[in-house]
C-alpha positions as CSV (number, residue, x, y, z in Angstrom):
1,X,-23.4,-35.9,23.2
2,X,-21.3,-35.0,25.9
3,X,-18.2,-36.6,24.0
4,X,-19.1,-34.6,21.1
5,X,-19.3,-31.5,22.5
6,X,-15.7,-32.2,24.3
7,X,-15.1,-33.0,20.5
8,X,-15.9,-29.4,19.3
9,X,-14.1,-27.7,21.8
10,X,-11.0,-29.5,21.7
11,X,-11.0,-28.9,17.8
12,X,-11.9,-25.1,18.9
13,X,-8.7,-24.8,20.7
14,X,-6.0,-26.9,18.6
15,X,-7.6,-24.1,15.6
16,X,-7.4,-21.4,18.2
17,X,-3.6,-22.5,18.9
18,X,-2.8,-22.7,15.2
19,X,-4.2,-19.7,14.5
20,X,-0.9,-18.3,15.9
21,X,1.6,-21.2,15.6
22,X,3.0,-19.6,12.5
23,X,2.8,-15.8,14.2
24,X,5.2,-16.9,17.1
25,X,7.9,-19.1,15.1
26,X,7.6,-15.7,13.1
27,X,8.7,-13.3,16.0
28,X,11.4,-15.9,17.3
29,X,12.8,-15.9,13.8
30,X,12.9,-12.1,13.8
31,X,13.7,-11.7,17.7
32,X,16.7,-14.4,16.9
33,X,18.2,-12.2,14.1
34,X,17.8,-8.7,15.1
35,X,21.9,-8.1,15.2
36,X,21.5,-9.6,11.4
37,X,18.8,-7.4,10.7
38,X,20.3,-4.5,11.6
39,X,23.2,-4.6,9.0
40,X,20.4,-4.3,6.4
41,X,19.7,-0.3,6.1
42,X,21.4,2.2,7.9
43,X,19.8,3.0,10.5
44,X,17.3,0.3,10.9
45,X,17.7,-0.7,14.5
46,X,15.9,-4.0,15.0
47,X,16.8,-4.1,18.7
48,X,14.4,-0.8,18.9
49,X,11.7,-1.7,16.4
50,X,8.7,-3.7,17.9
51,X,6.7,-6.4,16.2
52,X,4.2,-8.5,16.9
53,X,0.7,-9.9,15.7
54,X,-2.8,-9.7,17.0
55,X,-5.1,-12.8,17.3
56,X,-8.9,-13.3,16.4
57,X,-9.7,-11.9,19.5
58,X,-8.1,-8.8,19.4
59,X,-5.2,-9.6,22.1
60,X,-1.7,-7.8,20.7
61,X,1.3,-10.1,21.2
62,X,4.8,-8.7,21.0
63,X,8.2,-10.5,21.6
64,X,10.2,-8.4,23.5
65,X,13.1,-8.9,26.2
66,X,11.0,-6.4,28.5
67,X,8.2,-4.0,27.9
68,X,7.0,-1.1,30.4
69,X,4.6,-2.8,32.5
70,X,1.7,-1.1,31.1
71,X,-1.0,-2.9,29.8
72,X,0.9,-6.2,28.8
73,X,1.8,-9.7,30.6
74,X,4.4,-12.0,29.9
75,X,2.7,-15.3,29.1
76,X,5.5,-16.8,28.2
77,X,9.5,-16.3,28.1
78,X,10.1,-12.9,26.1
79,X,6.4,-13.4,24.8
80,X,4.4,-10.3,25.9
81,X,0.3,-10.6,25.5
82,X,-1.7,-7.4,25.8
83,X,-4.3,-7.3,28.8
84,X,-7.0,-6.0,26.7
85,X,-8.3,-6.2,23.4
86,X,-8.0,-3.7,20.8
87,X,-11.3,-3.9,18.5
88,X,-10.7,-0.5,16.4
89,X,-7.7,-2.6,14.7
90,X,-8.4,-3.7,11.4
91,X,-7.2,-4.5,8.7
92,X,-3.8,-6.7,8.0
93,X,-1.3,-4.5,9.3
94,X,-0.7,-1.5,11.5
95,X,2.2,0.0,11.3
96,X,3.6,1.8,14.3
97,X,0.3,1.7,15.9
98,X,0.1,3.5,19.1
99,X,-0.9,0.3,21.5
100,X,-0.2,2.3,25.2
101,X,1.3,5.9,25.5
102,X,4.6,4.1,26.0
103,X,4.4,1.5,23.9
104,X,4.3,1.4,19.7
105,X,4.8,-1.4,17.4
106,X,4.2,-2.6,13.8
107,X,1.3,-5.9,14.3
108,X,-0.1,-8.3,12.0
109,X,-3.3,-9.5,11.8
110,X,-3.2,-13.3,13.2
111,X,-3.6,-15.6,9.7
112,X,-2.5,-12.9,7.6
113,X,-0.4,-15.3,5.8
114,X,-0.3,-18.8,5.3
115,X,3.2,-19.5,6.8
116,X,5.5,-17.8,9.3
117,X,8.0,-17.2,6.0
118,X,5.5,-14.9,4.3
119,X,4.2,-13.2,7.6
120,X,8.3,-12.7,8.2
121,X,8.4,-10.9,4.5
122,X,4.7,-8.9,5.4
123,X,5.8,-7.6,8.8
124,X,9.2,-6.6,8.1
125,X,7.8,-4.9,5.2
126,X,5.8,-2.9,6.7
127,X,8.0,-2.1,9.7
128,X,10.3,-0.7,7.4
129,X,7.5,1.7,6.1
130,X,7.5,2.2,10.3
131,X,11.3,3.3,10.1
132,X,10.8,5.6,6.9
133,X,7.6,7.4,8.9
134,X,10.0,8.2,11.7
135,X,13.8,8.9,9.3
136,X,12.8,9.6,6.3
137,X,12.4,13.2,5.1
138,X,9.0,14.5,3.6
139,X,7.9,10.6,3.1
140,X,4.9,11.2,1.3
141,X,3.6,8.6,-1.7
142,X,0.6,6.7,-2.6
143,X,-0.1,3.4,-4.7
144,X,-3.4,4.2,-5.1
145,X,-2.8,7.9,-6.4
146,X,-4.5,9.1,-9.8
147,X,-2.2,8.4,-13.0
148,X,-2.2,11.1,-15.4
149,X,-0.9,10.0,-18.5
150,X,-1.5,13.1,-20.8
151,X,-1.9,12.7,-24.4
152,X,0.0,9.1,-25.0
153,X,-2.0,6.3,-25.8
154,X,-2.0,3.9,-22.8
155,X,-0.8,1.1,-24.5
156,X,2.5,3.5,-25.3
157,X,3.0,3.8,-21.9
158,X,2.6,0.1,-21.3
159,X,5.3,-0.6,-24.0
160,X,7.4,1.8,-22.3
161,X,6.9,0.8,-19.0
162,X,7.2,-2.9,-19.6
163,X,10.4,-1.9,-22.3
164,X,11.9,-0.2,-19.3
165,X,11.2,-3.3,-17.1
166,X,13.3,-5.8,-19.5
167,X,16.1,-3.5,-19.1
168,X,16.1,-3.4,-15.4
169,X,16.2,-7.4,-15.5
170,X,19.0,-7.6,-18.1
171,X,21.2,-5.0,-15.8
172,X,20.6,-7.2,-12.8
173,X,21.9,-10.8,-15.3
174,X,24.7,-9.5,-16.8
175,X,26.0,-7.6,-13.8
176,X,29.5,-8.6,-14.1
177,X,29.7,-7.4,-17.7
178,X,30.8,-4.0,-17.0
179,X,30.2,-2.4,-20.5
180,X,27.2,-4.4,-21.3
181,X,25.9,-3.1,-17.7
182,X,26.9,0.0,-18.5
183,X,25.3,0.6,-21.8
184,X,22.4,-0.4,-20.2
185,X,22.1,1.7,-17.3
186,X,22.5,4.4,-19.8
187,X,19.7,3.1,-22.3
188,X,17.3,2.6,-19.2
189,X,18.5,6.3,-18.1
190,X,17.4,7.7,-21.4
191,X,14.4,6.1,-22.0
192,X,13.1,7.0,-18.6
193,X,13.8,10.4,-18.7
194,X,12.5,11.3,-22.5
195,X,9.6,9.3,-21.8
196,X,9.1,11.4,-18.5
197,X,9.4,14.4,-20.7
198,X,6.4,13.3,-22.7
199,X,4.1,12.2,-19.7
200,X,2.4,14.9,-17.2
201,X,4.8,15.6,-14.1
202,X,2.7,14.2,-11.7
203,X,3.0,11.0,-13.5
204,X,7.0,10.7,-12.9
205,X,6.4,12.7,-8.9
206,X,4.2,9.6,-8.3
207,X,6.7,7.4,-10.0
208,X,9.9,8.1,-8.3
209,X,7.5,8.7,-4.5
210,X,6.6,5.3,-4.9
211,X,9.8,3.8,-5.7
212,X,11.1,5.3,-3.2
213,X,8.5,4.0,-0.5
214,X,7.2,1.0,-2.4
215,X,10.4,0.4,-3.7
216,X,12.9,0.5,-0.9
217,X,10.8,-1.4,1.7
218,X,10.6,-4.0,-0.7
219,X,14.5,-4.5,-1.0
220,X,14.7,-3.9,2.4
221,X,12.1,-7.2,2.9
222,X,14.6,-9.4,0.5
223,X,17.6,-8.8,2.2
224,X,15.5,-8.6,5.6
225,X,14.1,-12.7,4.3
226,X,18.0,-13.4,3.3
227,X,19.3,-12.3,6.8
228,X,16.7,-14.8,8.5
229,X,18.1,-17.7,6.6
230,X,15.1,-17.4,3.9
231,X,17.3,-16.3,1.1
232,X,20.8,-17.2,-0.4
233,X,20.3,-14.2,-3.1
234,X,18.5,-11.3,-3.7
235,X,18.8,-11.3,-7.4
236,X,16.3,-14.3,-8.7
237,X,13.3,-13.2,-6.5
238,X,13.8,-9.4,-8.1
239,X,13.9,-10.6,-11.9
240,X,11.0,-12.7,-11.0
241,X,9.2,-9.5,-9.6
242,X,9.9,-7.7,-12.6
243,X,8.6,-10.4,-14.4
244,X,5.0,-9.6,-13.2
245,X,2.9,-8.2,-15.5
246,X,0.5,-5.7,-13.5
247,X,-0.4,-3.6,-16.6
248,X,-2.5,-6.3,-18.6
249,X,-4.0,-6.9,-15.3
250,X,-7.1,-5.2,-13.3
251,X,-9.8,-2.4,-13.9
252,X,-8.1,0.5,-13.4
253,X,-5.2,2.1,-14.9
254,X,-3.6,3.7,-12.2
255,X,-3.2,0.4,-10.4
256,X,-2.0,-1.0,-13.3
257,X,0.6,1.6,-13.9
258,X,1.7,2.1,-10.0
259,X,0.9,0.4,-7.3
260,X,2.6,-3.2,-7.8
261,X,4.9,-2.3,-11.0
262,X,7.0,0.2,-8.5
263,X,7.7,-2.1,-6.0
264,X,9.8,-3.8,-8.4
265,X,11.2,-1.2,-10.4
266,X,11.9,0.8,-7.0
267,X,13.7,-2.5,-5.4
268,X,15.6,-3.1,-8.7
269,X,17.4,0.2,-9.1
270,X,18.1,0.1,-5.2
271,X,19.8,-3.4,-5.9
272,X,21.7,-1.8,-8.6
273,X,23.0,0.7,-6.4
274,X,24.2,-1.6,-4.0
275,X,26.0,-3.3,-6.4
276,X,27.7,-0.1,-7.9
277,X,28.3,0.4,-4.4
278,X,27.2,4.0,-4.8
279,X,28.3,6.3,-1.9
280,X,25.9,6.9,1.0
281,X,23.0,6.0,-1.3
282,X,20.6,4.9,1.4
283,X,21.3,8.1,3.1
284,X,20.5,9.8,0.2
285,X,17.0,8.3,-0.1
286,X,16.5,9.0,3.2
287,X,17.2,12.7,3.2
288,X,14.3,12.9,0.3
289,X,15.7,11.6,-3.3
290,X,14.4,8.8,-4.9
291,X,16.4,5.6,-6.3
292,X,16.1,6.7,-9.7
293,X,17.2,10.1,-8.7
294,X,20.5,8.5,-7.6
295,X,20.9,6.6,-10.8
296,X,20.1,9.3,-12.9
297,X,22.8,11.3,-11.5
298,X,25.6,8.5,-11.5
299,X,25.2,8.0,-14.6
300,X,24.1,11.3,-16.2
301,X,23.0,11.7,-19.8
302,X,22.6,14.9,-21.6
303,X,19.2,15.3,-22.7
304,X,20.3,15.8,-26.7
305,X,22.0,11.9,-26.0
306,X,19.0,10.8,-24.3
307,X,16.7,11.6,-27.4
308,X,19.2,10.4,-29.6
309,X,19.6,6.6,-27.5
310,X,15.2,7.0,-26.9
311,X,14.9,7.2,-30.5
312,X,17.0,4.2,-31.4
313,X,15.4,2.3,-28.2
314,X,12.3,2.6,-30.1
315,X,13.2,1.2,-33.2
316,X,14.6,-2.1,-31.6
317,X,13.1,-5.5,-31.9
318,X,12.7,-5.7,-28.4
319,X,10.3,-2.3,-28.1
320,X,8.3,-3.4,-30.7
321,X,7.6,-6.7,-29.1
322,X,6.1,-5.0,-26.0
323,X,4.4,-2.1,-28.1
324,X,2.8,-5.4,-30.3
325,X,1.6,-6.8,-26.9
326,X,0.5,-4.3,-25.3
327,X,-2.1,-3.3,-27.7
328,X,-4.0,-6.5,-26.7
329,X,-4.4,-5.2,-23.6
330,X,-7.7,-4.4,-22.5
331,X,-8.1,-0.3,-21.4
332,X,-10.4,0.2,-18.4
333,X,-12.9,2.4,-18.4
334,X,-12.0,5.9,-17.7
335,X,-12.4,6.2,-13.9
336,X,-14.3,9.6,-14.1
337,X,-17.1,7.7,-15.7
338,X,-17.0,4.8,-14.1
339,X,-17.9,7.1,-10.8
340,X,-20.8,8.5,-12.9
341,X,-21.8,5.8,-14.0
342,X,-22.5,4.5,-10.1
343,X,-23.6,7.9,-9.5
344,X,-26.4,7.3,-12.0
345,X,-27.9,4.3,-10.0
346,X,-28.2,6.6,-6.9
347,X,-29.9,9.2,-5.1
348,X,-27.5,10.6,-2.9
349,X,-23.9,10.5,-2.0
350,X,-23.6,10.6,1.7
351,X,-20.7,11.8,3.3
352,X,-19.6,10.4,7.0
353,X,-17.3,12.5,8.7
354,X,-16.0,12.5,12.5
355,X,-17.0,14.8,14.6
356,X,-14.7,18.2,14.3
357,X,-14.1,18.0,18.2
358,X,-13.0,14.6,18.0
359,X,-8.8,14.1,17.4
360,X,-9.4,10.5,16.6
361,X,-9.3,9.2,13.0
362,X,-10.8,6.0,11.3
363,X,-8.6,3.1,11.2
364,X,-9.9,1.6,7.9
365,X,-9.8,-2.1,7.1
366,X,-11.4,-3.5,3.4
367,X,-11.3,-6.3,0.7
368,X,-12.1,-4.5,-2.4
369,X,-12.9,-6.5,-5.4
370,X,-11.8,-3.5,-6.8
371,X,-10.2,-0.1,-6.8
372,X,-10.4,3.1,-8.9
373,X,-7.9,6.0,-8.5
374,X,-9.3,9.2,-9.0
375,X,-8.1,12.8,-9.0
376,X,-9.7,13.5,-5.7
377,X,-10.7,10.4,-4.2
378,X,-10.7,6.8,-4.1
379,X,-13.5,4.8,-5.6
380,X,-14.6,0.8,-3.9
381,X,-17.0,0.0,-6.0
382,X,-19.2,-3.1,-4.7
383,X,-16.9,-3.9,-2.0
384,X,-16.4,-7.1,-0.4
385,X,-15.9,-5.4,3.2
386,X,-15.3,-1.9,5.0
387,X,-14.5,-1.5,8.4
388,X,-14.2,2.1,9.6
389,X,-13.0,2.3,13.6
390,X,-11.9,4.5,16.3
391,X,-11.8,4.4,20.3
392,X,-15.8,5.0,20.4
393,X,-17.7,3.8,16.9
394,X,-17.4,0.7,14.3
395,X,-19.1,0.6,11.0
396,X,-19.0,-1.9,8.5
397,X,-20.2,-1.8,5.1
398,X,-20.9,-5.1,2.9
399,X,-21.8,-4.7,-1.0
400,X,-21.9,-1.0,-1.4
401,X,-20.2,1.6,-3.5
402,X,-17.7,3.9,-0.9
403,X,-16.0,6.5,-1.8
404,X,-12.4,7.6,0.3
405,X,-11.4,11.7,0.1
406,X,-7.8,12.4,-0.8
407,X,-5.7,14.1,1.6
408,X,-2.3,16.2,1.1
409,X,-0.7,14.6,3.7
410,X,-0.1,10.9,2.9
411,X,0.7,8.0,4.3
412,X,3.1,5.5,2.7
413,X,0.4,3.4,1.9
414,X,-2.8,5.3,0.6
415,X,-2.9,9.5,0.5
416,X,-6.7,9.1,1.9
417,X,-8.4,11.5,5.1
418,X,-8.8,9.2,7.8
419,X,-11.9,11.0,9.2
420,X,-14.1,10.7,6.5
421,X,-15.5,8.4,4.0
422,X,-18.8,8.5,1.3
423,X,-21.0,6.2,0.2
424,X,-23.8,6.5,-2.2
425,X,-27.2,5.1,-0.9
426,X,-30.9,5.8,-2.0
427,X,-32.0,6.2,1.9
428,X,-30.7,6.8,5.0
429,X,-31.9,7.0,8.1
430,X,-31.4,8.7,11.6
431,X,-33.9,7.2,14.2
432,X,-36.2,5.7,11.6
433,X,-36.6,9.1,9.8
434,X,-35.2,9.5,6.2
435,X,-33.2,12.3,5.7
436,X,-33.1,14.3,2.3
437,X,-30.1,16.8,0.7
438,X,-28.2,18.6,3.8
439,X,-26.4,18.6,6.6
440,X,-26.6,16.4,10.2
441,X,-25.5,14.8,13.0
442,X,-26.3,11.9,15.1
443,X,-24.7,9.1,16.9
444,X,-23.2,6.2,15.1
445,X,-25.7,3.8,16.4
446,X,-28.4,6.0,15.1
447,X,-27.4,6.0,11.8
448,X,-29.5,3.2,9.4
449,X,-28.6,2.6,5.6
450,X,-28.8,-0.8,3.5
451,X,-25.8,-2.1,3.5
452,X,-24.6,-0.6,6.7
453,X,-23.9,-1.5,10.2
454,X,-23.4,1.7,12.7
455,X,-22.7,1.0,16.3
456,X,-21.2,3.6,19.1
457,X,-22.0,6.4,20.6
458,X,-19.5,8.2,19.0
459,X,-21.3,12.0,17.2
460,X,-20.9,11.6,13.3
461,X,-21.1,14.2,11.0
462,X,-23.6,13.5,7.1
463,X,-23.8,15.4,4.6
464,X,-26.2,14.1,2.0
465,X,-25.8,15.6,-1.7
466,X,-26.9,15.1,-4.5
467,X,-25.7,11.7,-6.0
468,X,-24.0,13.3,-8.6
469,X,-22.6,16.5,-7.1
470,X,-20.1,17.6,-8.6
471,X,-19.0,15.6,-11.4
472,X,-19.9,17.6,-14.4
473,X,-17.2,20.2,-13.2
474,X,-14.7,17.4,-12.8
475,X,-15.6,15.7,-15.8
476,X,-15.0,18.9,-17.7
477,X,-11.8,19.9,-16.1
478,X,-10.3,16.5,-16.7
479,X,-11.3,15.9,-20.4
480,X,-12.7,12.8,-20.3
């Protein structure tokens, strides 16, 4: 017994120590190759960017030569382990998370990735999102944002989009054939911009926010993966990303239309102004224009040429192929009604919200089996798991249907208000007693609904409504 029991924890602790085995080969890599690192984006400073990863049990880790001596020891040469734990982080990432008053740093979640390479690609990633929080001007986009696409048939704008896609990969091949890159710079030009004429603005604001967010962190992670020895060249990994189909793919057609398509795209058209070795384009894109906004303009077509190339675009083999394909694909149901239809199965929608006093926010951490954009919100039907956290309260939510509120002032990753979240429940309770339609407030730990697990003394704000509140207005205003 006694054997077996040494057994167990000796397995415990070779898991425990290769939980973060990939995590520190990962910050050496990085710590290693800062000077590299830096050539990469204006601007980007590796020496004063901090990284690291937190483990299972909630310690921070950050390589560093020093740190302030506040709140972290040096367990090992340059390896810096934070005294505490920080339980209100989850989720995989936190980027520039506030760890002490003096220090900030983007962390990854221990086992985020199976190998230091792809933790190398996440964290510099999201670092770089770090960077464009703190440079770039009015950085403001969303993957998960509502796509309006007007009056065109979505499998139109999947031809288009996936048309537009093929010409982007055959710019980045045939590079070194000026004319042929040329001419297709142009055709890529026109297409985009007629078909942008024919879509809702929002659709090409999103478009060109994303790229430029989405986009430019992702060729920033290439280049960052070819300075760390990763890479020999940038080019094959970005035709291979533009070879991913995400518009036959998922529930929801604003995910299918943004969210991993733009990455690409975004990366692509940066590539290609690296190449054409564009003046001061990164600046550019920092000060607030996106990379399409900088090819547009070197290579500028009059809109009577645009039509004119559109028009013959459309009649080529190559279009027809992807307009052929694309009406296979399956079209989601409309996300208004899919919120309706969950609304149905309900009593109430209850709406959690941090107390007004309070200056904290939630840090938010799911797995969502999936996700539905909508014009105001952001819809987790069934989830997987929720986590909602700050300094003084932690709920999770397993199986239920939650609901996120847009904000105007969002993130580079989701556009959601961090201090408030819905979820729509038949009962809930404060102290044992079921509440009906209004207004309250208790203490997390108070707080009982199926589903749900509410713990801190934290005050929270509910509203309960009516499951349905609402939607008939939207419904009609949207024309569903």
């Amino acid at each position: 017994m006694l054997f077996r029991v040494l057994g167990t924890l000796l397995l415990l602790a070779l898991m425990s120590g290769c939980t973060t085995m990939a995590e520190r080969s990962m910050l050496d890599r990085i710590h290693d190759k800062k000077a590299q690192l830096s050539q990469v984006w204006m601007g980007y400073d590796a020496e004063q960017r901090r990284i690291g990863f937190i483990d299972s049990e909630k310690f921070i880790y950050l390589k560093a030569h020093e740190l302030p001596n506040n709140g972290f020891d040096e367990v090992e040469k340059e390896l810096w382990k934070s005294e505490k734990a920080y339980a209100q982080f989850n989720g995989l990432f936190h980027i520039n998370a506030q760890i002490t008053p003096e220090i900030r740093a983007t962390i990854v979640e221990a086992g985020a990735r199976k190998n230091y390479l792809a933790l190398s690609a996440l964290i510099l990633h999201e670092d770089f999102h770090g960077f464009q929080r703190d440079y770039f001007v009015d950085n403001r986009s969303d993957t998960l944002a509502y796509a309006d696409i007007g009056e065109l048939p979505p499998y139109e704008v999947f031809a288009a989009v996936r048309f537009e896609r093929r010409l982007l990969q055959s710019i980045l091949e045939r590079f070194d054939e000026t004319d042929v890159r040329n001419e297709l710079i142009t055709s890529y030009v026109a297409h985009r911009n007629v078909r942008n004429q024919l879509m809702p603005k929002s659709f090409s604001i999103n478009e060109n926010a994303i790229e430029r967010s989405e986009g430019t962190a992702t060729w920033f992670e290439f280049y960052a993966m070819k300075a760390l020895g990763f890479l020999d060249d940038v080019v094959p990994v970005l035709i291979r990303r533009l070879q991913s189909s995400s518009e036959e793919r998922g529930g929801d057609l604003s995910a299918r239309l943004y969210s991993q398509r733009l990455y690409g795209t975004g990366a692509a058209i940066s590539e290609i102004a690296h190449r054409l070795n564009i003046p001061d384009w990164q600046q550019a894109i920092e000060l607030g224009k996106s990379p399409f906004d900088i090819l547009n303009e070197h290579y500028a077509v009059s809109s009577e040429k645009a039509l004119q190339i559109y028009q013959v675009l459309q009649t080529s083999q190559a279009y027809r192929n992807e307009l052929i394909v694309s009406k296979r694909f399956e079209v989601p149901i409309a996300p208004l009604q899919r919120l309706k239809d969950i609304a149905d199965e309900y009593a109430f929608k209850v709406t959690f919200e941090l107390d007004n006093t309070s200056s904290d926010e939630f840090d938010y951490g799911f797995a969502a089996k999936q996700l539905v954009s909508l014009p105001e919100g952001l819809l987790l039907p069934n989830i997987h798991r929720f986590n909602a956290s700050s300094d003084n309260v932690r709920i999770s939510v397993e199986g239920e249907n939650v609901l996120l509120h847009k904000t105007g002032n969002q993130s580079s990753e989701v556009g959601v208000n961090r201090s408030t979240f819905a979820l729509f429940v038949n009962t809930i309770k404060i102290h044992d007693k079921p509440l009906s339609l209004g207004s309250y407030s208790a203490r997390a730990e108070d707080i009982e609904v199926v589903g749900c697990h509410f713990e801190g003394d934290a005050t929270i704000r509910i509203t309960v409504d009516k499951a349905d509140v609402g939607l008939s207005t939207i419904k009609n205003e949207s024309g569903d």
